[in-house]
C-alpha positions as CSV (number, residue, x, y, z in Angstrom):
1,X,2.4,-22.4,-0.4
2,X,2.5,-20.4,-3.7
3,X,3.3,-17.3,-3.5
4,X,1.2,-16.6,-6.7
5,X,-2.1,-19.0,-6.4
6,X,-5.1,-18.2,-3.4
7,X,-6.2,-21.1,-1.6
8,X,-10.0,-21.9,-1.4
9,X,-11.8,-19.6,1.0
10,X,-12.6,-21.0,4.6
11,X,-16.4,-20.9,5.5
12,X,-16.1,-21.2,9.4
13,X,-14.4,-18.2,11.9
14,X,-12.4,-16.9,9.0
15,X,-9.7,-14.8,10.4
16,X,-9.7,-12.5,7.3
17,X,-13.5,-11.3,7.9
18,X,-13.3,-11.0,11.5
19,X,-10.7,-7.8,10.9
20,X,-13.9,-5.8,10.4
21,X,-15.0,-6.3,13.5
22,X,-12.1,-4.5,14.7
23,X,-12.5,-1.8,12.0
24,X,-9.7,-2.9,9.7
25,X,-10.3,-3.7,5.8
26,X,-8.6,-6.1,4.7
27,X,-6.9,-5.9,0.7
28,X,-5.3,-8.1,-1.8
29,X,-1.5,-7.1,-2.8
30,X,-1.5,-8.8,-6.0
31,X,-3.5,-8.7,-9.4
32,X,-3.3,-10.9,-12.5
33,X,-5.7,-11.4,-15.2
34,X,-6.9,-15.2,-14.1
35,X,-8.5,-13.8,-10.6
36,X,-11.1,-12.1,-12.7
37,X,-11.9,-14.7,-15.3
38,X,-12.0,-17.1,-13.0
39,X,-14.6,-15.7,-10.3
40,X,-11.8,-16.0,-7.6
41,X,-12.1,-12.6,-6.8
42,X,-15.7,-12.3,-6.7
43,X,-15.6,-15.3,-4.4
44,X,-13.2,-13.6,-1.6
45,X,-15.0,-11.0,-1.7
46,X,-17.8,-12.9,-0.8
47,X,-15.6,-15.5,1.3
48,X,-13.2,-13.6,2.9
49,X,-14.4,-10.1,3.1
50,X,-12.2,-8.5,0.7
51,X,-12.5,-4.9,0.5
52,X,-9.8,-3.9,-2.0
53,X,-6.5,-4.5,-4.2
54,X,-3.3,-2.8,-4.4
55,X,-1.1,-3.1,-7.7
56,X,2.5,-2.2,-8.6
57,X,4.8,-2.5,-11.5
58,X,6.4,-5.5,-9.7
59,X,2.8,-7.4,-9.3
60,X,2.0,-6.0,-12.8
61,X,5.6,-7.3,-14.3
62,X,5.2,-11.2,-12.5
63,X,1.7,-11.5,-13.7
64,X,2.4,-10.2,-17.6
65,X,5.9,-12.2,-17.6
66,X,5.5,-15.2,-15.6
67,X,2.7,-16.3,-17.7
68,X,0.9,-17.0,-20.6
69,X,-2.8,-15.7,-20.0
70,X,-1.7,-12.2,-21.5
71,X,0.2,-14.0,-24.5
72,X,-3.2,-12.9,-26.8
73,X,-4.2,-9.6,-26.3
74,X,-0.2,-8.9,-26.3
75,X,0.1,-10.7,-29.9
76,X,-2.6,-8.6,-31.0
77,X,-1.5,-5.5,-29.6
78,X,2.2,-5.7,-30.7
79,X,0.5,-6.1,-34.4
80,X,-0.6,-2.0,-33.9
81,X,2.9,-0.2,-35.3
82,X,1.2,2.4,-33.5
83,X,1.7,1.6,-29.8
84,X,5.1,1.5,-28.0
85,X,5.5,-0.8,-24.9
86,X,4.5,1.7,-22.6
87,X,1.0,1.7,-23.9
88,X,0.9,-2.2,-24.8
89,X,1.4,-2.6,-21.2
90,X,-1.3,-0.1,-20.1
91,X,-4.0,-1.3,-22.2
92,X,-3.0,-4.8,-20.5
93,X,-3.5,-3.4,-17.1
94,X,-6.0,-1.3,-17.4
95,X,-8.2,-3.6,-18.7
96,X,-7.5,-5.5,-15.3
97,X,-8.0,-2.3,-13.1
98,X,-11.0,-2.4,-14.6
99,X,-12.3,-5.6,-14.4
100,X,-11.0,-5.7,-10.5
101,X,-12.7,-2.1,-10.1
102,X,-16.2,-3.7,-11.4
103,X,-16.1,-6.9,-9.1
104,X,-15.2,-4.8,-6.1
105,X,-18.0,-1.8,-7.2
106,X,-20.4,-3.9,-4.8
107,X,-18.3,-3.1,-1.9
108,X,-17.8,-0.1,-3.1
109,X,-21.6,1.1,-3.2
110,X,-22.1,-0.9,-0.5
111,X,-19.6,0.9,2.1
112,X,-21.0,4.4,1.0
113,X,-17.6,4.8,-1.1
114,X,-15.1,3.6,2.3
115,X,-14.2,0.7,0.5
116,X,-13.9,-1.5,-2.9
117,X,-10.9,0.0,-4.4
118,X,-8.1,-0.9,-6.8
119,X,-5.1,0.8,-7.4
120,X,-2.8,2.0,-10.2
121,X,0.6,3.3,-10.2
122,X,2.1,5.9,-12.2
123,X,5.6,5.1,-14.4
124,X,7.7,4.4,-11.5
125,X,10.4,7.1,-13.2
126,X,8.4,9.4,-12.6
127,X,8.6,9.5,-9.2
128,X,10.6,12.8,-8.8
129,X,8.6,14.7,-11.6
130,X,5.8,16.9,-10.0
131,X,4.3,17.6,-13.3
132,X,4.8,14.8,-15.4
133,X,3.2,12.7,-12.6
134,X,0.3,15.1,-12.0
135,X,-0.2,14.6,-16.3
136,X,-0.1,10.9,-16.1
137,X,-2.5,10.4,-12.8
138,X,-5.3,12.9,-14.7
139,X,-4.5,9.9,-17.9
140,X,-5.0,7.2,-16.3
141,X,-7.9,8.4,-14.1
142,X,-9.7,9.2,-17.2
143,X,-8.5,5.9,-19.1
144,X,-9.8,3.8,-16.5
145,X,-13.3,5.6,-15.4
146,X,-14.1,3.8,-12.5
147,X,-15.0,5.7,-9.4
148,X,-13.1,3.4,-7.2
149,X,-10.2,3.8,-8.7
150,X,-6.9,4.7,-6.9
151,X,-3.8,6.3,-8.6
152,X,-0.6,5.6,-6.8
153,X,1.7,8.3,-6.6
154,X,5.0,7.8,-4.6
155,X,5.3,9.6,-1.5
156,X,8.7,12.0,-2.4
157,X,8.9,15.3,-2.1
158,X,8.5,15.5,-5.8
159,X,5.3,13.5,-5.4
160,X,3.3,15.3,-2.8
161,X,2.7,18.4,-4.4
162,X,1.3,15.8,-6.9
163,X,-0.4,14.8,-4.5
164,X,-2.4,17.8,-3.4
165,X,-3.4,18.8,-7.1
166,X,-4.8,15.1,-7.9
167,X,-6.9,14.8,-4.6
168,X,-7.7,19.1,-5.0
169,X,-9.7,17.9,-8.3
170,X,-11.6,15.1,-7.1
171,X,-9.1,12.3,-7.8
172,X,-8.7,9.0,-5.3
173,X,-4.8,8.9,-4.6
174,X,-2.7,6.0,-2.9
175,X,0.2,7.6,-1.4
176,X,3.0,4.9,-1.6
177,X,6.1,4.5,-0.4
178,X,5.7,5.8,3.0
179,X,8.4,5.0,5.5
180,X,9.0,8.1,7.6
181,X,7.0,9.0,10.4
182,X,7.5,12.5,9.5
183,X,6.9,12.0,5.7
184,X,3.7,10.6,6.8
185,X,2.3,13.4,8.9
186,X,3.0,15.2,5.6
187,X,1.3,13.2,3.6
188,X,-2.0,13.6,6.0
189,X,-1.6,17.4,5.9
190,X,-1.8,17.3,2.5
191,X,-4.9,15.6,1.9
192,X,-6.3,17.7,4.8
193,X,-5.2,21.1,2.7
194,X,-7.1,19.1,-0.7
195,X,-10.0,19.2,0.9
196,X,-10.0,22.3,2.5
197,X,-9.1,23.8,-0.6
198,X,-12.6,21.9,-2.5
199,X,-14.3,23.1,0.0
200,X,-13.4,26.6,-0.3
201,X,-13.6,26.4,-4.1
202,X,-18.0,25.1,-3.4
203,X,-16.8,21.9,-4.3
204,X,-18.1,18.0,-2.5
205,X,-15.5,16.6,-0.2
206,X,-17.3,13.7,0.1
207,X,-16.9,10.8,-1.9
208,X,-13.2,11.8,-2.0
209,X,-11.0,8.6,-1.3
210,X,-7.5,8.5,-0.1
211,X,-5.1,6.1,1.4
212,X,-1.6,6.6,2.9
213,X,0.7,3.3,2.2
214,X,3.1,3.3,5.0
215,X,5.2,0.1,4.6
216,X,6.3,-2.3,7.5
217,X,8.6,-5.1,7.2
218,X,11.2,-3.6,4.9
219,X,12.4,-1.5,7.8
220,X,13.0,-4.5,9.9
221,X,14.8,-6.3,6.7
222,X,17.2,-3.4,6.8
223,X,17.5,-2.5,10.2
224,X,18.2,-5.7,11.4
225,X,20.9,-5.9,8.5
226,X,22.5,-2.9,10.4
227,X,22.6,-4.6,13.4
228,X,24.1,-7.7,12.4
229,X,26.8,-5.6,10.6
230,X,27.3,-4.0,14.1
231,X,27.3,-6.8,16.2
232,X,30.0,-8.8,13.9
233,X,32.2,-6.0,14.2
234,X,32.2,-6.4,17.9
235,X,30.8,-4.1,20.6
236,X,30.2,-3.4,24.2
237,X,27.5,-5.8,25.8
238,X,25.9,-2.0,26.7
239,X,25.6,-1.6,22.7
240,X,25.0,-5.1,22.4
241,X,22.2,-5.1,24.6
242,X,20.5,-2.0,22.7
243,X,20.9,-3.9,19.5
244,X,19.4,-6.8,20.8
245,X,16.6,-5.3,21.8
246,X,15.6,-3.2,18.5
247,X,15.7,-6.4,16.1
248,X,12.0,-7.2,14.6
249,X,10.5,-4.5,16.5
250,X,11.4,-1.4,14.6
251,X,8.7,-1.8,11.9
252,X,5.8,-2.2,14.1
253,X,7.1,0.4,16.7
254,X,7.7,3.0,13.7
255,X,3.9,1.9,12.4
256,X,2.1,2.4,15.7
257,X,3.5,5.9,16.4
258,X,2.2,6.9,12.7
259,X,-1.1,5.6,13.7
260,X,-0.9,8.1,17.0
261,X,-0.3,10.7,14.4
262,X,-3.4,9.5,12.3
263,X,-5.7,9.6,15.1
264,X,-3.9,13.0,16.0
265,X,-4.2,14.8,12.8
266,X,-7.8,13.3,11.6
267,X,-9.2,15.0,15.1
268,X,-10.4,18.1,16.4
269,X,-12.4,21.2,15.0
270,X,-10.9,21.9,11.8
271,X,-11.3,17.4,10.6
272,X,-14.6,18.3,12.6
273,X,-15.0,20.7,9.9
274,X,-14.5,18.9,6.6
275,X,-16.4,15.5,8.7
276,X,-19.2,17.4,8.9
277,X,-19.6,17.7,5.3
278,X,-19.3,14.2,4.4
279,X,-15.2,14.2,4.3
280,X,-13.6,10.2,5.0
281,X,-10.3,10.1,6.9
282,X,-7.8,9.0,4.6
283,X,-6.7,5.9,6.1
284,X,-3.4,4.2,6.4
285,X,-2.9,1.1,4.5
286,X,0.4,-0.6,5.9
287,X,1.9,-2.2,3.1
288,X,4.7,-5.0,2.4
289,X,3.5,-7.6,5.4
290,X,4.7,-10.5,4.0
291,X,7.6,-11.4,6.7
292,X,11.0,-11.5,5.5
293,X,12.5,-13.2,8.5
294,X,12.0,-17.1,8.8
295,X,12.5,-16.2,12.5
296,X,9.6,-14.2,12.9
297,X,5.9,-15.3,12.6
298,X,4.7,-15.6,8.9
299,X,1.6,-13.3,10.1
300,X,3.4,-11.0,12.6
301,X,2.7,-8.0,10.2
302,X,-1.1,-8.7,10.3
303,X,-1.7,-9.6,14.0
304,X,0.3,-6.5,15.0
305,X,-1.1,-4.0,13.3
306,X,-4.8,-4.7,13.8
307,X,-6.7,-1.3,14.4
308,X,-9.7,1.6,13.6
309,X,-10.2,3.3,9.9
310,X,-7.0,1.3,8.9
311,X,-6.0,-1.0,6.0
312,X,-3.8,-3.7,5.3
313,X,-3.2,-4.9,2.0
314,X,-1.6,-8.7,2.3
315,X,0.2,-10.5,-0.8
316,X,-1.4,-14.2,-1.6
317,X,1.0,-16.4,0.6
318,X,0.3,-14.1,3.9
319,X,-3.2,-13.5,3.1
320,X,-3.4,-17.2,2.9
321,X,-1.3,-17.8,6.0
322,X,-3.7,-15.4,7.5
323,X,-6.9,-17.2,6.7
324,X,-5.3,-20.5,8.1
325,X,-4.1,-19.5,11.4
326,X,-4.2,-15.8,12.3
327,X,-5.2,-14.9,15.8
328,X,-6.8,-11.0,15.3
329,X,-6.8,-8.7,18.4
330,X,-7.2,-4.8,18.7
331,X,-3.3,-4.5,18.6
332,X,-2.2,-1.2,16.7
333,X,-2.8,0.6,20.1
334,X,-0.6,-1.4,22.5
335,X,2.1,-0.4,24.7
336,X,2.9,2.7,22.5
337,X,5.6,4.1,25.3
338,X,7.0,0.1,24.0
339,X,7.1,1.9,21.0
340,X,8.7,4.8,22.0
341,X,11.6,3.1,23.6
342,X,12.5,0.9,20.9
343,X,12.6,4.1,18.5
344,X,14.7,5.7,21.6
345,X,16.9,2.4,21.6
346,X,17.5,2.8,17.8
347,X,18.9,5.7,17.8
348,X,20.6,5.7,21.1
349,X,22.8,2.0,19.5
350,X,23.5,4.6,16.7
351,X,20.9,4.0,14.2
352,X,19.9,6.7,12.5
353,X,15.8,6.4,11.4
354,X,15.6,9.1,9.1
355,X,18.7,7.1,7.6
356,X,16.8,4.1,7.3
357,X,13.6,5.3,5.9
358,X,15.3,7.8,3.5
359,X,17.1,4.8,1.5
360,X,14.2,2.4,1.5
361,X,12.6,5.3,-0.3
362,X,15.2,5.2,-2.8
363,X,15.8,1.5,-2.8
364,X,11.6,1.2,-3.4
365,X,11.4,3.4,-6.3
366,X,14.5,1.7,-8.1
367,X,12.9,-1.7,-7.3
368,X,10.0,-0.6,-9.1
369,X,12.0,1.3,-12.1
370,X,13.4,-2.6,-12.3
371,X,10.1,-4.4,-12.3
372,X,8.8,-1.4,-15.2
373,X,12.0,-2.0,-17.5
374,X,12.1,-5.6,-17.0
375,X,8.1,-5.3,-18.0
376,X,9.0,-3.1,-21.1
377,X,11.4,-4.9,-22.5
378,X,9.4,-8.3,-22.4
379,X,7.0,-6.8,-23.9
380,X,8.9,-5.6,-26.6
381,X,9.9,-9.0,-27.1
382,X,13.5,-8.2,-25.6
């Protein structure tokens, strides 16, 4: 199955729609001009119950590169001596945040403002710039004009304080990047303190839209790596049997303790508070649930992370995979001491979390400077 190209909807017990019932949206990873013009979007909306789209400058760099329905607007835009790369390439992808925004506005309206968004990311070098990414997120907020809009701001330390300024003056943020338990507690925090501080200042919390992208199988890729790194060297079958028994499970394990820290955090008199005024929980969208591992079911990252006021946002191929053969449960709140003792077998076969999370945050925002110079420089006709 194409990784790039949705199959036709299904019309009977379509496994993508019946995640609502169990209060999970379900979005599209993946954007390119064709889904629009085509009415494909419109019709999984309609078909499959789509409720949003996530973009990145990887999705963004596949769809302008690997094709040719951009080749126009790009000739005519390259004939302005006036606009560098940078801004050929925005006016490309705004127009499709835009176009996406307006097919999903009916969901949008439709879930009192819960649902039907799109999402834009900042420059991904920008990702350790407070300022410069708080200047860029107020652009492209105003470039766009949509209401159900998200800007995507990386979730490193840099970003955060980003963060909390965007969502402090009204503006929808996707927090990406989000590997850390502890990083994500932060990132809930801070949209908690952005609404507190509107509502101090007389100003609406609700209508306010946030999501925090906490992403799944890349820990498992690397993690797993570890371990086969360890068990080739050679160890004890004590060590051996710890290893063993962390391999595919890390991800979901690490997910379903952050979702115990949602339902912690978006509790309690002080939520009760801003609730009562109209305020949404931001939810968390797990993110990269394609599976990397031939081993492992192609929809693992789906079923096992099916749950309340949450999001998954599911490239073509697994969204499709999805639709075909997914079996959807109430999952995300399973055996969490489980959880808790593969975390506690992690670290105890010498693994260090932290370790893990900290790199794939680096590793994730130089994939994405790739994808954004490879983008540049094709547009530049390089």
């Amino acid at each position: 199955m194409s990784t790039t190209t949705l199959t036709t909807p299904a019309t009977a017990a379509n496994p993508l729609k019946q995640l609502s019932s169990f209060g999970q949206s379900v979005w599209l990873d993946y954007i390119r001009r064709s889904l629009m013009t085509s009415g494909e979007l419109a019709r999984l909306i309609d078909q499959d119950g789509l409720g949003g789209m996530t973009s990145n400058p990887a999705i963004f760099e596949k769809a302008i590169v690997g094709g040719t329905e951009y080749a126009d607007l790009l000739t005519e835009l390259k004939r302005d001596p006036g606009m560098d790369a940078k801004a050929v390439y925005e006016r490309l992808a705004i127009r499709d945040i835009q176009d996406a925004a307006d097919a999903l506005r009916t969901v949008y309206d439709r879930t009192a403002k819960r649902d039907g968004y799109v999402s834009l990311e900042v420059a991904p070098f920008l990702a350790y710039q407070t300022d410069a990414t708080v200047d860029e997120a107020r652009r492209l907020w105003k470039a766009v004009g949509r209401p159900n809009l998200m800007i995507k701001v990386p979730g490193t330390a840099e970003g955060l304080p980003a963060v909390e300024i965007l969502l402090s003056e009204g503006i929808n943020v996707n927090i990406t990047l989000l590997f850390s338990q502890q990083v994500y507690e932060q990132v809930a925090h801070t949209y908690v303190r952005a609404l507190e501080k509107r509502a101090a200042a007389g100003n609406a919390v609700a209508g306010i839209a946030s999501v925090a992208s906490f992403f799944v199988s890349r820990i498992d890729t690397l993690v797993d790596g570890i371990v086969d790194a360890k068990l080739a060297a050679g160890v004890g079958a004590g060590e051996r049997a710890l290893l063993e028994s962390v391999r595919g499970k890390v991800a979901i394990a690490n997910a379903k303790l952050a979702y115990e820290s949602y339902q912690k955090i978006f509790s309690g008199p002080g939520w009760d508070a801003l609730a009562a005024r109209g305020a949404h929980t931001q939810r968390v969208l797990w993110a990269s649930t394609s599976t990397k591992n031939p081993k492992l079911r192609d929809v693992l990252y789906i079923e096992e992370l099916i749950g309340r006021d949450t999001v998954n946002t599911i490239p073509p191929a697994t969204y499709d995979a999805f639709r075909e053969h997914g079996e959807p449960r109430a999952s995300l709140e399973e055996d969490l001491d489980g959880a808790r003792a593969v975390m506690a077998n992690l670290a105890a076969a010498g693994i260090s979390i932290q370790q893990v999370t900290d790199d794939l945050v680096v590793q994730g925002v130089k994939l994405f400077e790739d994808a954004f110079e490879k983008l540049l420089t094709s547009v530049r006709g390089g």
